[in-house]
C-alpha positions in Angstrom: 0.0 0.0 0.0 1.7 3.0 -1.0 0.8 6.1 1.5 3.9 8.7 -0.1 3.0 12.0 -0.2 -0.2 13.3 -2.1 -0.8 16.7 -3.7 -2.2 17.9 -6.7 -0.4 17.4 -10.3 0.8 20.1 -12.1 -1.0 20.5 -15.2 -2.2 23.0 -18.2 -5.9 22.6 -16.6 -6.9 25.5 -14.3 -8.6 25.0 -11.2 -12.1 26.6 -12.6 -12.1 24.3 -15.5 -14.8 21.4 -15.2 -12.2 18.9 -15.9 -9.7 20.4 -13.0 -10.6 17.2 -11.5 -8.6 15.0 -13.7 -5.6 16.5 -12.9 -5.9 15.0 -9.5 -4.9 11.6 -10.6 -1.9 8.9 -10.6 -1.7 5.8 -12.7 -4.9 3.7 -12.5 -4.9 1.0 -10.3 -5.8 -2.5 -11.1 -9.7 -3.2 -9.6 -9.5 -5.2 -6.5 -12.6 -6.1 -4.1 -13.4 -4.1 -1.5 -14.4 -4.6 1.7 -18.2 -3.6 1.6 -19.4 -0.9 3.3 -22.7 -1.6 4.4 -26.2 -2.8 3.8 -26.8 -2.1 -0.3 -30.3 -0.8 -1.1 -32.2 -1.8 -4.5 -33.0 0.4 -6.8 -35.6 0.8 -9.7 -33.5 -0.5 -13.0 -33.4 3.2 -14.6 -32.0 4.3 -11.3 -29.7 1.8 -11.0 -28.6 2.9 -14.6 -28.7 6.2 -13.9 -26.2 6.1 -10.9 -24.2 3.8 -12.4 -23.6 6.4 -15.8 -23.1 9.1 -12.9 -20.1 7.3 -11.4 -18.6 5.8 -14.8 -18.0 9.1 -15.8 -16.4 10.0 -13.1 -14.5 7.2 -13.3 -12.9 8.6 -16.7 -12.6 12.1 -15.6 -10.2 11.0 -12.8 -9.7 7.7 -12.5 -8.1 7.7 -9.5 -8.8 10.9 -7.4 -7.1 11.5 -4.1 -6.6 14.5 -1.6 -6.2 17.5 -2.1 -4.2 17.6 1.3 -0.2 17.1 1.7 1.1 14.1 3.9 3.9 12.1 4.8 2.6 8.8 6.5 -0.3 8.0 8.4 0.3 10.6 11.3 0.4 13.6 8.8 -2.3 12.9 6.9 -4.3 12.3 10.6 -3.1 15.8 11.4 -4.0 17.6 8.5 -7.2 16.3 8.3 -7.8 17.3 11.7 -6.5 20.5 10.6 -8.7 20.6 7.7 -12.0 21.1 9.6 -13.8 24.5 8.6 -10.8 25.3 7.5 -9.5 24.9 2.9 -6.8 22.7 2.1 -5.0 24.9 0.6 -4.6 27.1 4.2 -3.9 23.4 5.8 -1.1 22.6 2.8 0.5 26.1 3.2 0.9 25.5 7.3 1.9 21.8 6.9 5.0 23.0 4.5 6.6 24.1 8.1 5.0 22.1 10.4 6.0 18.5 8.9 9.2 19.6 8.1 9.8 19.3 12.0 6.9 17.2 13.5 5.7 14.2 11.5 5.7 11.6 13.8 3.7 12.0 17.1 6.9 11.9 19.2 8.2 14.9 17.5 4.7 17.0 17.9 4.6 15.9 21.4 7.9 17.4 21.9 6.6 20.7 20.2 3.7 21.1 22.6 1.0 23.4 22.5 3.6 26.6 22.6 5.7 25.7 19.8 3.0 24.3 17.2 0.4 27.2 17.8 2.5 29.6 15.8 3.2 27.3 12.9 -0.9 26.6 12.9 -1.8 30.1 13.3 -2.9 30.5 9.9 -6.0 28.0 9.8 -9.2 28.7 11.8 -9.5 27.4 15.3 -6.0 27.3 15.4 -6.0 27.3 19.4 -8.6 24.4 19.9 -6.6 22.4 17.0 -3.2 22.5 18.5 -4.4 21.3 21.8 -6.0 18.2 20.3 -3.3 17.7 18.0 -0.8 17.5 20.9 -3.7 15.6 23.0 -4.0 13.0 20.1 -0.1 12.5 19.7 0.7 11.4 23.0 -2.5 9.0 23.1 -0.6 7.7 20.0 2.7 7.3 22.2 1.1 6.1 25.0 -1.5 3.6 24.1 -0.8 2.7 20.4 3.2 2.3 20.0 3.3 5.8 18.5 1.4 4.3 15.1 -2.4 5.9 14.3 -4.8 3.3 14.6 -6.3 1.9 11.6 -9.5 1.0 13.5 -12.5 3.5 13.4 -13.9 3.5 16.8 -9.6 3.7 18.2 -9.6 7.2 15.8 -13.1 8.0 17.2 -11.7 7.9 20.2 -9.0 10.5 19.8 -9.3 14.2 20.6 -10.6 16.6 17.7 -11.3 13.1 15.6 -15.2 13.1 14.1 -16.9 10.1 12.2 -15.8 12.3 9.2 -12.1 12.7 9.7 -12.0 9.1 10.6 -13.5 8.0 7.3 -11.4 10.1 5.1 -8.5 8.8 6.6 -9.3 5.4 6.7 -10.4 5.5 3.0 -7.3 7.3 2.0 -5.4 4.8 3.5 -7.4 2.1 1.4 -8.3 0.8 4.8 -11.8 0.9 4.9 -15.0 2.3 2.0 -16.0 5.3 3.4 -17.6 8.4 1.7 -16.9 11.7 4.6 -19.8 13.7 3.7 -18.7 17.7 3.7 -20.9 20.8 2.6 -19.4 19.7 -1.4 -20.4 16.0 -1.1 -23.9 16.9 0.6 -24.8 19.3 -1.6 -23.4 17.5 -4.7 -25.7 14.5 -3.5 -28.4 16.4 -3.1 -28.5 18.0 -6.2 -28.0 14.9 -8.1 -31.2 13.0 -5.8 -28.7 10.5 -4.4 -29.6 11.3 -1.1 -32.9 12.8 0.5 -30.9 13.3 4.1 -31.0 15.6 6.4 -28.0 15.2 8.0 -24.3 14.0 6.8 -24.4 11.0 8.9 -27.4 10.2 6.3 -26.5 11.2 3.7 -23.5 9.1 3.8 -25.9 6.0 4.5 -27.7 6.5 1.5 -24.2 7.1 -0.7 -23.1 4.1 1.0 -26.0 2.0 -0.2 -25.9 3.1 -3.8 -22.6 4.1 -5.1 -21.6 1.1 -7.3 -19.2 -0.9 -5.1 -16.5 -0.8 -7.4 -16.2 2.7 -6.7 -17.2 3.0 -3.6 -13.4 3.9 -2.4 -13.1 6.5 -5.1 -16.7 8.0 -4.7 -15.9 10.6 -1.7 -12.9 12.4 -3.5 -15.0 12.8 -6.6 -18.2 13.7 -5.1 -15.6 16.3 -3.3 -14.2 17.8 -6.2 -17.0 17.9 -8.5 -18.7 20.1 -5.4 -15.5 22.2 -5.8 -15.0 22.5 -9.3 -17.8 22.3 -11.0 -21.3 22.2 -9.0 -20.6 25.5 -6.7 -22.8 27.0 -4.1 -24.0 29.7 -5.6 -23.1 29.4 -9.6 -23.4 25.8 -10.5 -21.1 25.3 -14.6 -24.4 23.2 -15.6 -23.5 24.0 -18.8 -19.8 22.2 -19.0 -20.5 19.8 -16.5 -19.8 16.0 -17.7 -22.8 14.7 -15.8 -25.5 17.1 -16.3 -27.9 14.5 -18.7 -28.1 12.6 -15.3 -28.6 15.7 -13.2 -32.2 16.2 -11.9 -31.5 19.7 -11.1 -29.9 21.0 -14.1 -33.3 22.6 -14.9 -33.2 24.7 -11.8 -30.0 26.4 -12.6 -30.3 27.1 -16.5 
């Protein structure tokens, strides 16, 4: 399993440009199975068609999509997820450039302590409540899991500043375990496309969960994710470029 650094490729396409997303990609790994990630729900044949032409051609626009965040190992990429929350990746990347430099393992951070990472985090919202639990959750690492992050969700649960969310995005980014961590982009992307009626993330992800062709299951989050970023906005929604939009049930509302 290769867990190297990840960050975005350099390429000609600029970050507004509906295909932005497939410049988020590495070499295409062979298919493998998955372990699944819960009860799968039946749908009407056209739907099932419908979700599956959704997620195909996603699958060619990146085939295989990954953070946007910068880590080292499995400790970095904990932290900067923690990080991460209400806060862009981009701010995250641009603190992490320091910060790993001198603290990527959790005996290092430890050793930093509250006082000596709050300056390098002071750029990224909530930086005071984030560099006590990033201290908190790197000597629970030393002290009750041999200084490794725990590749079990309720052991990540359990750490300080660590959500069902952060949990699931590094536990699928690690290829550990299907998981699709449902932000403001992936909930209102699911929305918009009717995958999900839910009214809160922890649902919406059910219903994602149940649907998203198993194959992709792994790869649904990060695409959901960037198509919220790059294409389906807020506010101004590129219907018109969008790669999906003849299996968009919204697409009306916005043209």
């Amino acid at each position: 399993m290769n867990i190297g650094v990840r960050r975005p490729l350099h390429s000609n396409v600029g970050a507004g440009h509906p295909d932005a997303m497939a410049a988020l990609v590495k070499t295409p790994p062979k298919a493998k199975p998955k372990t699944k990630g819960g009860p799968r729900r039946r749908l009407p044949p056209a739907e099932k068609a419908r979700v599956q032409a959704i997620f195909d051609h996603f699958a060619e626009i990146a085939p295989s999509p990954h953070t946007e965040l910068t880590f080292k190992n499995p400790f970095t990429l904990l932290v900067a997820v923690v990080l991460s929350a209400q806060a862009t990746d981009v701010s995250v990347n641009k603190a992490g450039v320091k910060l790993f430099a001198v603290a990527d393992t959790p005996q290092k951070m430890l050793a930093l302590g509250v006082a000596g990472l709050t300056p390098l985090i002071a750029s990224i919202g909530l930086y005071r409540t984030k560099a006590k639990n990033v201290i908190n959750l790197s000597r629970i690492l030393i002290e009750q899991h041999a200084g490794q992050v725990p590749l079990e969700r309720e052991a990540l649960q359990a750490l300080p500043g660590v959500g069902r969310k952060t949990a699931s995005v590094v536990l699928n980014e690690l290829d550990v375990e299907p998981a699709i961590a449902v932000d403001t982009h992936v909930y209102r992307v699911a929305h918009r496309l009717k995958l999900s009626k839910g009214k809160t993330p922890d649902q919406v992800e059910a219903d994602l969960m149940a649907i998203v062709p198993e194959l992709y299951l792994t790869r649904a989050h990060h695409w959901l994710i960037l198509h919220g970023r790059y294409v389906c906005m807020a506010r101004k929604p590129r219907c018109e470029v969008c790669r999906i939009a003849q299996w968009c049930p919204s697409r009306a509302l916005f043209l």
